[in-house]
MOPAC internal coordinates of N, CA, C and O (Angstrom, degrees):
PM7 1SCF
backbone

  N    0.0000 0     0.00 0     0.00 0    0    0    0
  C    1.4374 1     0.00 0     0.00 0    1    0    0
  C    1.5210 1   108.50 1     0.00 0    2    1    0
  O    1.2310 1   119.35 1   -21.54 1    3    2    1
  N    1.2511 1   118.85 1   158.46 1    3    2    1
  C    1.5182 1   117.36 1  -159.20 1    5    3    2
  C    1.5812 1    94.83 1  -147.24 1    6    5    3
  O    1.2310 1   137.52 1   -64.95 1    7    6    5
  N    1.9329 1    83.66 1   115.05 1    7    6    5
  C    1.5886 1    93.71 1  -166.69 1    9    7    6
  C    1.8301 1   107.65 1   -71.75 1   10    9    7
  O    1.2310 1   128.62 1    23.48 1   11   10    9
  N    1.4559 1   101.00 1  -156.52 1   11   10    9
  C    1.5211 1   105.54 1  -170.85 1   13   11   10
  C    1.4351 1   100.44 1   -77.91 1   14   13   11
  O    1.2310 1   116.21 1   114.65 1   15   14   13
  N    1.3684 1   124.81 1   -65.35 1   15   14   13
  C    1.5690 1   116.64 1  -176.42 1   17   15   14
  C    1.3301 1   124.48 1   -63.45 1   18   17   15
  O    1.2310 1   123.96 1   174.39 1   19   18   17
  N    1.1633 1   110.00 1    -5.61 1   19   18   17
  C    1.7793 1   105.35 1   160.43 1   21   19   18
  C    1.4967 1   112.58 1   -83.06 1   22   21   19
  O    1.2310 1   117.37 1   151.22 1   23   22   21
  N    1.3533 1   122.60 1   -28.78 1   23   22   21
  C    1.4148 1   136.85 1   161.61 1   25   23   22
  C    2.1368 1   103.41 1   -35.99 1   26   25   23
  O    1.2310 1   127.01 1   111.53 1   27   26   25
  N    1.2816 1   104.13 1   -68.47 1   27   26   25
  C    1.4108 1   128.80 1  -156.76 1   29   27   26
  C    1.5504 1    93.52 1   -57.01 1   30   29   27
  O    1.2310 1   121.92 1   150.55 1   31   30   29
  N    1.6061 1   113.93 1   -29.45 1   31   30   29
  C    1.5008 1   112.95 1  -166.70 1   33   31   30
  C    1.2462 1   121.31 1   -84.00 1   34   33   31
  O    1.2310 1   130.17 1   149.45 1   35   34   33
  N    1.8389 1    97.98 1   -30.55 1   35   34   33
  C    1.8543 1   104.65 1   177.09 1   37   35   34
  C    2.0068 1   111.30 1   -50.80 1   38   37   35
  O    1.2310 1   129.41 1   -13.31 1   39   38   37
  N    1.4468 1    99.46 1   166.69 1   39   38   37
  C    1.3647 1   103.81 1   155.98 1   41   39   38
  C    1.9932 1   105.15 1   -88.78 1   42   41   39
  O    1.2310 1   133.83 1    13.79 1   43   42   41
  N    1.3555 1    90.87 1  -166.21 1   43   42   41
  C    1.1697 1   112.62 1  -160.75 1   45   43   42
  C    2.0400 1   108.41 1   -66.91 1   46   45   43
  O    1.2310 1   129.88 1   125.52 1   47   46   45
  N    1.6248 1    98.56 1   -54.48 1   47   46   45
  C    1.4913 1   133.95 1   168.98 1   49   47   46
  C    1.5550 1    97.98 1   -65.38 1   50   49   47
  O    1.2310 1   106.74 1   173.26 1   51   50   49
  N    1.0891 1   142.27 1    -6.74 1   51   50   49
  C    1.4640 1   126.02 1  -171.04 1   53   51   50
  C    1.5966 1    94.34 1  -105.75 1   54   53   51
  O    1.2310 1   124.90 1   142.14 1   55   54   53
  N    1.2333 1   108.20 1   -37.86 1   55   54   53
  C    1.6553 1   127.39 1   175.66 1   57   55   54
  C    1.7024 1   106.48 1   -50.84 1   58   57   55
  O    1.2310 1   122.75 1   110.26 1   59   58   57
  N    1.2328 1   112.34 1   -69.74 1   59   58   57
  C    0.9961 1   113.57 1  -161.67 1   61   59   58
  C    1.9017 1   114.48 1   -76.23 1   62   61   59
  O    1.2310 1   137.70 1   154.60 1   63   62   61
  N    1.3816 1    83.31 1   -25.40 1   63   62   61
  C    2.0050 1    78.72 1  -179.13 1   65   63   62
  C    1.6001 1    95.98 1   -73.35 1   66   65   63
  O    1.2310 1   113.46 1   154.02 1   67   66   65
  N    2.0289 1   129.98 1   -25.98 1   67   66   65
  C    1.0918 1   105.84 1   176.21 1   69   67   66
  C    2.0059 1   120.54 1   -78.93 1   70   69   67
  O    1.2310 1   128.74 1  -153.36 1   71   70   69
  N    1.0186 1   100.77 1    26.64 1   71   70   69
  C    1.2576 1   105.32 1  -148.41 1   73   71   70
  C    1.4806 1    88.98 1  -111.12 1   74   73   71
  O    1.2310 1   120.26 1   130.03 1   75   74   73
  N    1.4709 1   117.11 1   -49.97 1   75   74   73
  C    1.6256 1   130.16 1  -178.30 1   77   75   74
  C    1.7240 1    96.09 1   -70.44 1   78   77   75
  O    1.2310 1   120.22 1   125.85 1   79   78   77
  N    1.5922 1   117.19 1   -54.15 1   79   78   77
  C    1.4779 1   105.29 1  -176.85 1   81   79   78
  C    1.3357 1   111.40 1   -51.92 1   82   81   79
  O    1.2310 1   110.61 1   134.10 1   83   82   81
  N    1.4998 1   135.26 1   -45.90 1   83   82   81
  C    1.4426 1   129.93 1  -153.87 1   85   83   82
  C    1.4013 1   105.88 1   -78.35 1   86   85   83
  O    1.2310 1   128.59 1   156.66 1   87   86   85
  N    1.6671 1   101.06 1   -23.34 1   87   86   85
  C    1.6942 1   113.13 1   175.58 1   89   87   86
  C    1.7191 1   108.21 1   -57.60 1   90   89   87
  O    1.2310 1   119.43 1   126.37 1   91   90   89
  N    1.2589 1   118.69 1   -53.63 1   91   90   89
  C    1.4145 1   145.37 1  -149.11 1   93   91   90
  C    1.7401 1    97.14 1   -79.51 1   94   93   91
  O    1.2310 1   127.10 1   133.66 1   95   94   93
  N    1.8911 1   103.95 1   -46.34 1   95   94   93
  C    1.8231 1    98.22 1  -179.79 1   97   95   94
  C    1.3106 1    91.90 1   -73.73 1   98   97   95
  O    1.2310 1   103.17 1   146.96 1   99   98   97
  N    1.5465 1   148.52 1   -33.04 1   99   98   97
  C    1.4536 1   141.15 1  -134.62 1  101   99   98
  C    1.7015 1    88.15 1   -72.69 1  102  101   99
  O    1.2310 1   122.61 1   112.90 1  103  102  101
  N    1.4199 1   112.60 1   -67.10 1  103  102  101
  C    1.1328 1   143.56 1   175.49 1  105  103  102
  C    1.4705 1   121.55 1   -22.80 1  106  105  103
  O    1.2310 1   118.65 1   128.02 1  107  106  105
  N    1.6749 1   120.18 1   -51.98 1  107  106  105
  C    0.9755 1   133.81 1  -159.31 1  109  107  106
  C    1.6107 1    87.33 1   -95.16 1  110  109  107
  O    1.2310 1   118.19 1   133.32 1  111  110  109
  N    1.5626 1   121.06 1   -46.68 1  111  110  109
  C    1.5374 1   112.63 1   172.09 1  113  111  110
  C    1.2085 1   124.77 1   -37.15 1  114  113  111
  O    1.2310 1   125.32 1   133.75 1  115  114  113
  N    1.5035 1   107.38 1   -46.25 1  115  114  113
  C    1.3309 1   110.71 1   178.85 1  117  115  114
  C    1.7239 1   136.67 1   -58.24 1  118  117  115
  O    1.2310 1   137.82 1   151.58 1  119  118  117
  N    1.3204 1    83.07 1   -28.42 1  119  118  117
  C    1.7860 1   103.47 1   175.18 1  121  119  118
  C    1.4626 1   102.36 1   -85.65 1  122  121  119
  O    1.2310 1   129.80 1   143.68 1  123  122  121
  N    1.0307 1    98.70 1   -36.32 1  123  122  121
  C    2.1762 1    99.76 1  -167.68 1  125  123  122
  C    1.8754 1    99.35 1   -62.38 1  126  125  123
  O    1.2310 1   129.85 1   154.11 1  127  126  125
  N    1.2503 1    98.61 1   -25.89 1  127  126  125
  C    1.8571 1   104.61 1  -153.71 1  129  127  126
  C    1.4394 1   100.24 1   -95.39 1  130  129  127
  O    1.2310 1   113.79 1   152.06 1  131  130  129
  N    1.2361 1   129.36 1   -27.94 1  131  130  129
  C    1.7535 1   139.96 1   175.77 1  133  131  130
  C    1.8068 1    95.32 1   -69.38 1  134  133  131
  O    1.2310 1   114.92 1   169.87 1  135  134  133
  N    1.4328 1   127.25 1   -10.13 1  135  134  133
  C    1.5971 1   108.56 1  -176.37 1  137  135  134
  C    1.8692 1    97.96 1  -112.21 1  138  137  135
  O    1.2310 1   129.17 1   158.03 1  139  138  137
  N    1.1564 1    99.93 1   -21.97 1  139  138  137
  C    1.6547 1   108.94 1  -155.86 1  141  139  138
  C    1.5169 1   107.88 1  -138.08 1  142  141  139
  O    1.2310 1   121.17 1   -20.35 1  143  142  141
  N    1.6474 1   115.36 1   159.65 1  143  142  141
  C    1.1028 1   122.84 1  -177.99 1  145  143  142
  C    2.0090 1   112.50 1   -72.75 1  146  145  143
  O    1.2310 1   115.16 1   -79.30 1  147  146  145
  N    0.8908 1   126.78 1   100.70 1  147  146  145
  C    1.5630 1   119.96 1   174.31 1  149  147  146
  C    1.3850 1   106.64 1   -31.84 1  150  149  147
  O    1.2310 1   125.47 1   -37.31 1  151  150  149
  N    1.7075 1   107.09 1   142.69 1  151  150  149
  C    1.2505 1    93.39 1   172.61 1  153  151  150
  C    1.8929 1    97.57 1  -104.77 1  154  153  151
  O    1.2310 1    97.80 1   152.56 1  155  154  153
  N    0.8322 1   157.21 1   -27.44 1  155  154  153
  C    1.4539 1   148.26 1   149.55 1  157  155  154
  C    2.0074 1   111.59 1   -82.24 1  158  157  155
  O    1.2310 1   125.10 1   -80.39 1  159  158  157
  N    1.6336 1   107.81 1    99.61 1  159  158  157
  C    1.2073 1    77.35 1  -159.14 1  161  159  158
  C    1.9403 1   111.63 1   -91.81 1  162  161  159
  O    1.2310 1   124.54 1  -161.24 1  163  162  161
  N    1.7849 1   108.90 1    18.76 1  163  162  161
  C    1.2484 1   126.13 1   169.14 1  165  163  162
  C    1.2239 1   119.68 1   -83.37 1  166  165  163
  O    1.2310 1   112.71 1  -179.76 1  167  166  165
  N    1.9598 1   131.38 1     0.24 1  167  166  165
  C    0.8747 1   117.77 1   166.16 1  169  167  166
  C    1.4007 1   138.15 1   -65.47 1  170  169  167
  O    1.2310 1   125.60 1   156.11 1  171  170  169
  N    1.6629 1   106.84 1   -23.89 1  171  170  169
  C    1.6895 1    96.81 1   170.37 1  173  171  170
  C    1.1217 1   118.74 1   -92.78 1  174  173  171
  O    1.2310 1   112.89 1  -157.10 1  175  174  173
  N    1.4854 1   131.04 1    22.90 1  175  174  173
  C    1.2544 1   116.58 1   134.95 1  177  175  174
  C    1.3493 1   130.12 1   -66.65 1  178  177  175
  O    1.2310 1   127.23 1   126.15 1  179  178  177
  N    1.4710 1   103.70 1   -53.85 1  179  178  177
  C    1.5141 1   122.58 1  -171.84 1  181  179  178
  C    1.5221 1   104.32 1   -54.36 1  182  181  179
  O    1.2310 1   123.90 1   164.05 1  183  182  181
  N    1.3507 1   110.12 1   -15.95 1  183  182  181
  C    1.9270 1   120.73 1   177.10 1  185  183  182
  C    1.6657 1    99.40 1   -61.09 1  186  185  183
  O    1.2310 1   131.58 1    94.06 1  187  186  185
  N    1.8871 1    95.25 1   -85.94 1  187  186  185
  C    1.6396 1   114.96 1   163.74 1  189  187  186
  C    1.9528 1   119.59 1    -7.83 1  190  189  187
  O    1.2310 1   135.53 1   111.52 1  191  190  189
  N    1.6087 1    87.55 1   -68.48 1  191  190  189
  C    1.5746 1    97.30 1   168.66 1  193  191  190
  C    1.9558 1   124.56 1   -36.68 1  194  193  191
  O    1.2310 1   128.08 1   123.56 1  195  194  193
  N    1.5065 1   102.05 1   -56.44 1  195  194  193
  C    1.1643 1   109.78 1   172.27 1  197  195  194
  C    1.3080 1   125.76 1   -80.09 1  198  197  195
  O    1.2310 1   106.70 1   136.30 1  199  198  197
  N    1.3545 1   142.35 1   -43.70 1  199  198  197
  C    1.3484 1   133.03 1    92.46 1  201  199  198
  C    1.7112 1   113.20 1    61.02 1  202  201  199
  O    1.2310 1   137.19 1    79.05 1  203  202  201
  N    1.7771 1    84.30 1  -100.95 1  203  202  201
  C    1.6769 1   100.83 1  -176.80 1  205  203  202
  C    2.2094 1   110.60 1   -59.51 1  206  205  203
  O    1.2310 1   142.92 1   149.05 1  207  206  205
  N    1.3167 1    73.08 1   -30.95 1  207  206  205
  C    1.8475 1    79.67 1  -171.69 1  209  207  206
  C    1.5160 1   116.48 1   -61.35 1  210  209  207
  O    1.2310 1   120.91 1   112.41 1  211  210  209
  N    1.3305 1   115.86 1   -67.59 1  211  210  209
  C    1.3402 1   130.10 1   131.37 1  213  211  210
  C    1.2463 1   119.62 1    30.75 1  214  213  211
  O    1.2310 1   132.36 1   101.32 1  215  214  213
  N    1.7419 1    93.73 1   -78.68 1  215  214  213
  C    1.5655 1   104.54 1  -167.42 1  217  215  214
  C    1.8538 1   121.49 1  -108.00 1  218  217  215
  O    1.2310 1   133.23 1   175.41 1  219  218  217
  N    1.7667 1    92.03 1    -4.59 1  219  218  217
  C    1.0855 1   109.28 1   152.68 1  221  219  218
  C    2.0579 1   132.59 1   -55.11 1  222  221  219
  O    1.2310 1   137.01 1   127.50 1  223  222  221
  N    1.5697 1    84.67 1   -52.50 1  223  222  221
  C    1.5530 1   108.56 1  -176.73 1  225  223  222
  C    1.5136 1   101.87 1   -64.98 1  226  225  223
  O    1.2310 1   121.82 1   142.01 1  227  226  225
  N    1.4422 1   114.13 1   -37.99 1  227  226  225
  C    1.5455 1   115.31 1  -168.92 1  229  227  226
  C    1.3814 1   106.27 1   -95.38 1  230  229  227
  O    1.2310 1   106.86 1   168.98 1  231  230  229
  N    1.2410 1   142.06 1   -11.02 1  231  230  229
  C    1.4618 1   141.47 1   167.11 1  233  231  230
  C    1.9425 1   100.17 1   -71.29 1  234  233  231
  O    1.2310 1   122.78 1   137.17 1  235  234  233
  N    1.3017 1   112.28 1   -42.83 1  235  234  233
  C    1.7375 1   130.82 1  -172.98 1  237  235  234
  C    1.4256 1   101.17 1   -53.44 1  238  237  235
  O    1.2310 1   130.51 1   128.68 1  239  238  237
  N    1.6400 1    97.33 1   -51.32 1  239  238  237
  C    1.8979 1    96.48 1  -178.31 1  241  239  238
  C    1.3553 1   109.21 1   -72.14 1  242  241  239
  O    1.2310 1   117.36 1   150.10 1  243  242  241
  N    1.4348 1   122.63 1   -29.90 1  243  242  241
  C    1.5363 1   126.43 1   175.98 1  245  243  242
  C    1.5007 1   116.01 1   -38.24 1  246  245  243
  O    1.2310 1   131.19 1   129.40 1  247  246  245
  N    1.3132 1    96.01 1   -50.60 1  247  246  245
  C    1.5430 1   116.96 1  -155.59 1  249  247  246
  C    1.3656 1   113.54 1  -101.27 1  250  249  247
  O    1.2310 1   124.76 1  -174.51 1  251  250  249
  N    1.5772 1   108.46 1     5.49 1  251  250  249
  C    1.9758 1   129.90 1   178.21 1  253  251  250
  C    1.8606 1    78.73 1   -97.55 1  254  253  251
  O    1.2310 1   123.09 1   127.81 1  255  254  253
  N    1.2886 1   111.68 1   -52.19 1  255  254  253
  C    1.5655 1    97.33 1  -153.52 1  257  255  254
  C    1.3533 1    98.22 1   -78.91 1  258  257  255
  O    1.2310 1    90.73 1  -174.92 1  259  258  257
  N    1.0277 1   166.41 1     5.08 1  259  258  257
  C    1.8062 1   167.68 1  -130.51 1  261  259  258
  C    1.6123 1    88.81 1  -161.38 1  262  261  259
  O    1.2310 1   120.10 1   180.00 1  263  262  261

């Protein structure tokens, strides 16, 4: 999981490709976990979590540059 000040440090492109990957595992968890027992079953939060941060940090720079 990737706290807030490691957030603040990425660039812009580092943000968003983690932003599409966490989208892409969230996604695929979801399908994997509807056939079978999860074996961590707190990871799609901890996804969500990073997720929200993500797009938190990148709405912040939005709204520094405007």
């Amino acid at each position: 999981m990737t706290k807030k000040d490691t957030m603040a440090t990425k660039t812009e492109n580092e943000l968003t490709k983690l932003l599409t990957d966490s989208r892409a595992t969230l996604r695929s968890e979801r399908f994997s976990a509807a056939g079978a027992r999860a074996k961590d079953s707190n990871s799609p939060r901890k996804l969500r979590v990073t997720i929200a941060r993500a797009l938190t940090e990148l709405r912040a720079r939005a709204l520094k540059v405007a």
